[in-house]
N, C-alpha and C positions, 0 to 999 in steps of 0.2 A: 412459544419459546423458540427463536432461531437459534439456540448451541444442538451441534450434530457433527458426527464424526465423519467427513469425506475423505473417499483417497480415490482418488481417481486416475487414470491412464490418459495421455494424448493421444488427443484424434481431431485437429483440427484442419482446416481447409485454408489453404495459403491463396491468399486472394488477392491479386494485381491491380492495378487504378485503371481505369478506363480513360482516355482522353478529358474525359466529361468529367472525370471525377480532381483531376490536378487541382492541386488549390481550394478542395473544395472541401474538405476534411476540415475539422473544427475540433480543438482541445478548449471544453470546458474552464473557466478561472479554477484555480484553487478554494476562493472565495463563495461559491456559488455555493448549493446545496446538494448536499453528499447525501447516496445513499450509504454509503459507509466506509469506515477507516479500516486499512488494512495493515496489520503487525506481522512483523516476523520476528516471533519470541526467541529470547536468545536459548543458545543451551552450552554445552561445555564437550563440541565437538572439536571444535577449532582452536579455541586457547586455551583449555586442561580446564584444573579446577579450578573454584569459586568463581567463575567470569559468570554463570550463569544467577549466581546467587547477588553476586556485587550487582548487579545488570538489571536485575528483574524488579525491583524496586520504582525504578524509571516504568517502565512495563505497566507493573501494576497500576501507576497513580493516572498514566495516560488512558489504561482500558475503565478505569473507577471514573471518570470525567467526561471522555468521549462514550461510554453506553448512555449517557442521561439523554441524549440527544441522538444518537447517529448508531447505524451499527458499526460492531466492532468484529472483524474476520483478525483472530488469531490462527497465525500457522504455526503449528507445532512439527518438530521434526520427526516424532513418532510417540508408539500410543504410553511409554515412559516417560516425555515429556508432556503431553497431554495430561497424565496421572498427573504431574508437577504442576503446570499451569492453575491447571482446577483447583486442587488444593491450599494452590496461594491468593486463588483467588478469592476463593471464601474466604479464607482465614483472614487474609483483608479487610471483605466487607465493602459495603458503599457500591459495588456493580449491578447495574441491570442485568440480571441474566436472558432477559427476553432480547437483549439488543447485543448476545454473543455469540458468535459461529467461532468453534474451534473447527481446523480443517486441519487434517494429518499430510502435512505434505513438508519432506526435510528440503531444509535451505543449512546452504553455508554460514550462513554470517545477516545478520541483522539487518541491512541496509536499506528497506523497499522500497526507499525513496529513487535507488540508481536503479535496481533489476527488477520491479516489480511491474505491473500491466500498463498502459496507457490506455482509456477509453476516447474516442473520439467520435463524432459526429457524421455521416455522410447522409442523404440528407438530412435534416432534424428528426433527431429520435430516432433514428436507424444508425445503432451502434457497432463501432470496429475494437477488436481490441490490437493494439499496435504490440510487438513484438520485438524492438530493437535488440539489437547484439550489445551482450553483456560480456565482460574477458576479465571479470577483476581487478579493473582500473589498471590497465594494460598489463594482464599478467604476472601481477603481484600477489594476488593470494586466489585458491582452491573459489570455485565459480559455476560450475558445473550445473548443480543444483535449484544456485539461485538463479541460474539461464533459465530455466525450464518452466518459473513461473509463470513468468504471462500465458506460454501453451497450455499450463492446467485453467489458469482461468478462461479462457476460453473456451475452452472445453466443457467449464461446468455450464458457463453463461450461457453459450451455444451462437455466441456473436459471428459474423466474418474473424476471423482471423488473419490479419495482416505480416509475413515474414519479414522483417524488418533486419536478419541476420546480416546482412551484406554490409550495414552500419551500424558502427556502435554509438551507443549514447547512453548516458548516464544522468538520470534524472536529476542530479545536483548540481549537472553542469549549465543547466540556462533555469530560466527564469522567465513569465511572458506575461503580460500585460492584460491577457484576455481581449485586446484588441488591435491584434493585427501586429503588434513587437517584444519580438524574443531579443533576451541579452543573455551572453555564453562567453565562455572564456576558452579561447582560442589551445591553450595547452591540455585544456581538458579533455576535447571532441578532434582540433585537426593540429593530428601528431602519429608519427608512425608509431606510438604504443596502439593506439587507439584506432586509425584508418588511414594504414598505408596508402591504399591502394584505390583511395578516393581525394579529389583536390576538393580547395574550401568552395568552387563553385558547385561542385558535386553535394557537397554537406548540403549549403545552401538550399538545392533543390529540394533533397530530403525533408528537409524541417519546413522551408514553405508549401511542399504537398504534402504533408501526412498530418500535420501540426494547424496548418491555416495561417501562417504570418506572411505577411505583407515586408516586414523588415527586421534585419536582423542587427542588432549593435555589437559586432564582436568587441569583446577588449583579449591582450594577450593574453593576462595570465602566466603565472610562472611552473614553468615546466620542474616537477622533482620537490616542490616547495613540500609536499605534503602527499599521501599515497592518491589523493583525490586527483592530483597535481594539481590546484587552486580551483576547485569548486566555487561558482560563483556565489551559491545558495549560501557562503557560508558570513558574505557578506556586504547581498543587497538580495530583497523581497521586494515583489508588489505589492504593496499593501491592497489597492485599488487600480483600473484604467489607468488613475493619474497619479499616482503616488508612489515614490520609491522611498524604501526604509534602506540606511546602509547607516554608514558610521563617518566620523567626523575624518579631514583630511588625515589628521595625526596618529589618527586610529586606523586610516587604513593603508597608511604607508607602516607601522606597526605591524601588518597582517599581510606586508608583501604584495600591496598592491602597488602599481608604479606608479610615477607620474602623469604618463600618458594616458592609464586605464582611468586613473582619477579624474583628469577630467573630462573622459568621456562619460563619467557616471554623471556632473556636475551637468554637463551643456548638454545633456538625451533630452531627446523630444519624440514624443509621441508622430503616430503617422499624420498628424494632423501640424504638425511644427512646432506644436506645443511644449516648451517646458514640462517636464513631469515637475511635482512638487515635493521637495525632498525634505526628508525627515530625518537626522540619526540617531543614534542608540549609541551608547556609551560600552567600552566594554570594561569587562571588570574592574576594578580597582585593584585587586590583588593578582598575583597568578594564582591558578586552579589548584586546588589539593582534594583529594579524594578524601570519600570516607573513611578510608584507611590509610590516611596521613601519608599519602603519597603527593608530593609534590612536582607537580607536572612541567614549573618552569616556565608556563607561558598563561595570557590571561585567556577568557572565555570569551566568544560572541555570543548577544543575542538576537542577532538577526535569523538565527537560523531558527524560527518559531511556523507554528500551525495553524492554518484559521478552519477551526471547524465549525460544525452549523449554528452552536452558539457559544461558542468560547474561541479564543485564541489561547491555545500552549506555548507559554516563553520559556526557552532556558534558564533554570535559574544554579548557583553556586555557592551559596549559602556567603552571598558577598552582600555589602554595603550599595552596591548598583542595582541589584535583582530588584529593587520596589522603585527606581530610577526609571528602570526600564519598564519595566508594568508600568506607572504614571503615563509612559509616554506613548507606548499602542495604546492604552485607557482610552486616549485622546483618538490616537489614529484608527480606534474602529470602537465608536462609541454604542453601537449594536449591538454588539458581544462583549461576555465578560473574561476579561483577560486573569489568568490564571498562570501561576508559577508551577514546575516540573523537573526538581533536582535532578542532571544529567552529569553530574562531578565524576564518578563513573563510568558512564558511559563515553564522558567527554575523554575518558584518557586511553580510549581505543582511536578517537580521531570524532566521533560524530555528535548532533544534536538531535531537537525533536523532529525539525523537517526532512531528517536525513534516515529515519524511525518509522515514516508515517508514508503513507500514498492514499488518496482519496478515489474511492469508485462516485462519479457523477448522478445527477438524482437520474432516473428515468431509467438507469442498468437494472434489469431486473432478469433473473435466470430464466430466462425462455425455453430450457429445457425442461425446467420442473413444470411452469407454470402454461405454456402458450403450447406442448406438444400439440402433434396433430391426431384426432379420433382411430386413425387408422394404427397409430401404437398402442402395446399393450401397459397400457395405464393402469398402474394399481388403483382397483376399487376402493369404496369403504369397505374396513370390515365389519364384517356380521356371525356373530353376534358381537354388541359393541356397546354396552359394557359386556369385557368377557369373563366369564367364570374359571375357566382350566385350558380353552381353546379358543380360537376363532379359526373367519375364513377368509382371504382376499380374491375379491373375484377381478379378473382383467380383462379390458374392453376386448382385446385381441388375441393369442394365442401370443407367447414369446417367440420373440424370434432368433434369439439368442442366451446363450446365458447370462444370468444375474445372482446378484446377491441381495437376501430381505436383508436388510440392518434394523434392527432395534435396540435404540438408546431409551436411558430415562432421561428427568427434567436434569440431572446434572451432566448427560452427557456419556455416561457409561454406556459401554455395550455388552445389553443383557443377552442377545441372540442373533448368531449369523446364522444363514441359512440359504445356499445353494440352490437356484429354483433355474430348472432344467427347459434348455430352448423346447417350445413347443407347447408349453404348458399354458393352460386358461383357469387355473384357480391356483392359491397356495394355501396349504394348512398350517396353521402357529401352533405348535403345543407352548402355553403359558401354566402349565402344572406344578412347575419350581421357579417360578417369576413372583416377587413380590408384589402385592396390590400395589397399583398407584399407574399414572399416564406414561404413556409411553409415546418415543416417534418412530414409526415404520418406514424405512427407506428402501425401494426396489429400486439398486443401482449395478450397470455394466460399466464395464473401463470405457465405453462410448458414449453411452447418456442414462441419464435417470428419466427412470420410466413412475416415478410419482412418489409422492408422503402420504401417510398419512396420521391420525392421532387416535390413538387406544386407550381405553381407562379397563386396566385388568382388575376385577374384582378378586 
C-alpha cells in the first residue's frame, strides 16, 4: 500500500546545464505512461467556506478513476485535512488504496497544473526535476506555498534539481507536441506581470533548453482576458505528435481568441512541415451553472481534458455537449476509455481537469527511498516481525543525523512518532497500545529517507 504521511524540508542541489547538456533536456508527452498523477486537494484556506466541500467532489471522482491505473500523490495541506481527504475517500468508495500517497505538504490553491514539478530527461532515464518561477499569475493571488513544490519533490525523489526561478511559467501556458513543438500564448509567459526582465528570445532559449523543443509557435493571447491572462491549455491539446484538439472558429473567437492566433492554430505544422490534423470539440450549449444554481454567464470548454494511462478525463457540465464531446476524443484516442468528470464547480473558480492534474513520467521513481547508498544508515527489517508488544530496527550504519520513525497504518494514520537520535545503530518500537494489524515504518530527516519498512503487530 503506497498511502503515507510525508512532510519533508528542502534541501535540494540547484544544478546548471553544461554546454553539452543545451538542448538536450527532454519533457516526456503527457500521453505517454505515468508513474503517477499528482493533486493538490483543495481546502478552505483561501476562499472561506464551502469551497472545499463544493470542490472535492471533482477530487474525489478523479483520485476514484485514476487509482485503477496510475498512482495518485494527494497533497494535503495539513494533517486536518488529511483526516478530511481520507474520510471522503472511503466514504466514497471505488479507490485503490494501494495506488494512494497522501503527502502533508500546504499549497495555496489547487492548480498543479501551473506550479507543480516538471520531470525531464537528461540523458535517458537520468531525471531532472525543473523548477520554474511561480508569482500567481503575475501577482494576483497568495503563491508562496504553491512555489515551493517542485523543491519538495525533489527532494523526496532525490533528482538534480534544476532552479528555474529566474523565469516564470505556468504549465497552462503552452502545450507541446512530444516532438520537438511547443505552442504558448504570448500574454501568458512574455509580459512584465510574468518576465520583466527577460525578452522573447531569452524565453525562447529557456523552453528549447530545459523543455527539448526545436520550435516554438507563439500566438498573442489576450493580456487581462482572464486571471490565467488566456492560458492556451484552456483551448487547444495535443492529442498525439500530430494532432491538435481545439474548438471550431466560432468557438474560439467566443473565447477571445483573435484572428491572427486562429489561424496560426489552423496552418501549424509540425517540425517536419507537416500539417497537424485538427480536431474540435464543441463548447457547451448552455452557459455553466453550478450545483448551487449559480450562474456563471459564460459557456464551458472541453479541451481542457487528461490523458492518463488508460483513460482520458473530459470536462463535463451536466450539458447536452458533454456525450458530444466524449463521442469525439472516443475517436481521438481509441486506446483509452474516455471518461466524464463534473467540474461546474470547480469551473467557477476559473479551472478544469488539466489545470487539476500534473503527471510524474514512467521511470521517476524516489531514489532516496529506493537506490540509497550501503554506506547510509538504512532502516533494517524488523525483528521480531510479526511483533507481539515490541520490536527492533537494526540500521546498516550508525545515524548520522537526526530522524523521525513514522508509523502509519493501512489507512494512513499516524500511530507513532518517534525521535531517533544522530549516532544511533538500532531503534526500539514499543507497540504495547497499537492495535493488531500492518503497519508502514518510515525513518525520515527534513534531508532524506533513510528507508520503509512493513510490520504486522500481533
Amino acid at each position: 500500500m503506497k498511502q503515507f504521511l510525508l512532510s519533508v524540508g528542502l534541501a535540494c542541489l540547484w544544478v546548471l546545464p553544461t554546454l553539452a547538456q543545451i538542448g538536450s533536456y527532454h519533457k516526456p508527452a503527457e500521453w505517454l505512461t505515468h508513474e503517477a498523477t499528482i493533486l493538490q486537494w483543495p481546502h478552505n484556506n483561501l476562499y472561506g467556506p464551502w469551497y472545499r466541500e463544493d470542490v472535492s467532489p471533482t477530487f474525489v471522482a478523479m483520485t476514484q478513476a485514476l487509482s485503477q491505473n496510475e498512482t495518485v500523490w494527494i497533497l494535503a495541506y495539513d494533517l486536518d485535512e488529511w483526516d478530511f481527504i481520507e474520510e471522503t475517500l472511503f466514504d466514497a468508495g471505488g479507490v485503490d488504496w494501494d495506488n494512494v500517497v497522501i503527502w502533508n505538504v500546504p499549497t495555496d490553491d489547487v492548480w498543479v497544473r501551473d506550479n507543480g514539478p516538471t520531470f525531464v530527461e537528461y540523458p535517458e532515464d537520468n531525471w531532472y526535476v525543473l523548477d520554474w518561477g511561480f508569482n500567481g499569475w503575475g501577482n494576483d493571488t497568495p503563491y508562496e506555498l504553491c512555489d515551493a513544490v517542485p523543491g519538495l519533490f525533489a527532494d523526496f525523489y532525490g533528482y538534480d534539481y534544476l532552479n528555474l526561478n529566474a523565469m516564470v511559467l505556468e504549465g497552462g501556458a503552452i502545450v507541446h507536441d512530444g516532438n520537438g513543438t511547443l505552442m504558448a500564448t504570448r500574454s501568458s509567459i512574455v509580459h512584465p506581470s510574468r518576465n520583466p526582465d527577460l525578452t522573447e528570445e531569452e524565453i525562447n532559449d529557456y523552453l528549447q533548453t530545459y523543455l527539448g523543443v526545436e520550435q516554438i509557435i507563439w500566438l498573442d493571447g489576450v493580456y487581462g482576458q482572464d486571471i490565467t491572462d488566456q492560458h492556451i491549455d484552456g483551448f487547444i491539446k495535443f492529442a498525439n505528435d500530430s494532432t491538435i484538439v481545439t474548438m471550431n472558429e466560432a468557438d474560439l473567437a467566443y473565447w477571445l481568441v483573435d484572428a491572427d492566433d486562429r489561424a496560426l492554430i489552423s496552418n501549424a505544422q509540425n517540425l517536419e512541415g507537416e500539417p497537424y490534423n485538427i480536431v474540435t470539440l464543441p463548447l457547451t450549449a448552455e452557459n455553466v451553472v453550478t450545483t448551487y444554481d449559480l450562474n456563471l454567464g459564460y459557456k464551458g470548454s472541453y479541451c481542457n481534458y487528461y490523458i492518463a494511462n488508460e483513460l482520458v478525463i473530459v470536462p463535463t457540465y451536466d450539458d447536452v455537449n458533454d456525450q458530444i464531446a466524449i463521442d469525439i476524443l472516443q475517436e481521438v484516442h481509441p486506446d483509452r476509455e474516455v471518461i466524464g468528470v463534473d467540474v461546474r464547480n470547480l469551473y467557477a473558480y476559473g479551472g478544469m481537469i488539466a489545470c487539476v492534474t500534473k503527471e510524474i513520467p514512467e521511470g521517476v521513481v524516489p531514489l532516496t527511498v529506493f537506490e540509497a547508498e550501503a554506506s547510509d544508515a538504512m532502516l533494517g527489517a524488523p525483528y521480531p516481525n510479526p511483533a507481539v508488544s515490541g520490536t527492533t530496527f537494526a540500521l546498516s550504519a550508525p545515524l548520522p543525523e537526526s530522524a523521525v520513525l513514522e508509523v502509519h497504518d493501512t489507512r494512513g494514520r499516524s500511530v507513532r512518532r518517534l525521535v531517533v537520535s544522530a549516532g544511533s545503530n538500532h531503534i526500539l518500537l514499543d507497540l504495547s497500545d497499537v492495535a493488531t494489524g500492518v503497519y508502514h515504518c518510515t525513518l525520515r530527516s527534513p534531508k532524506r529517507n533513510y528507508g520503509m519498512q512493513k510490520l504486522v503487530n500481533e
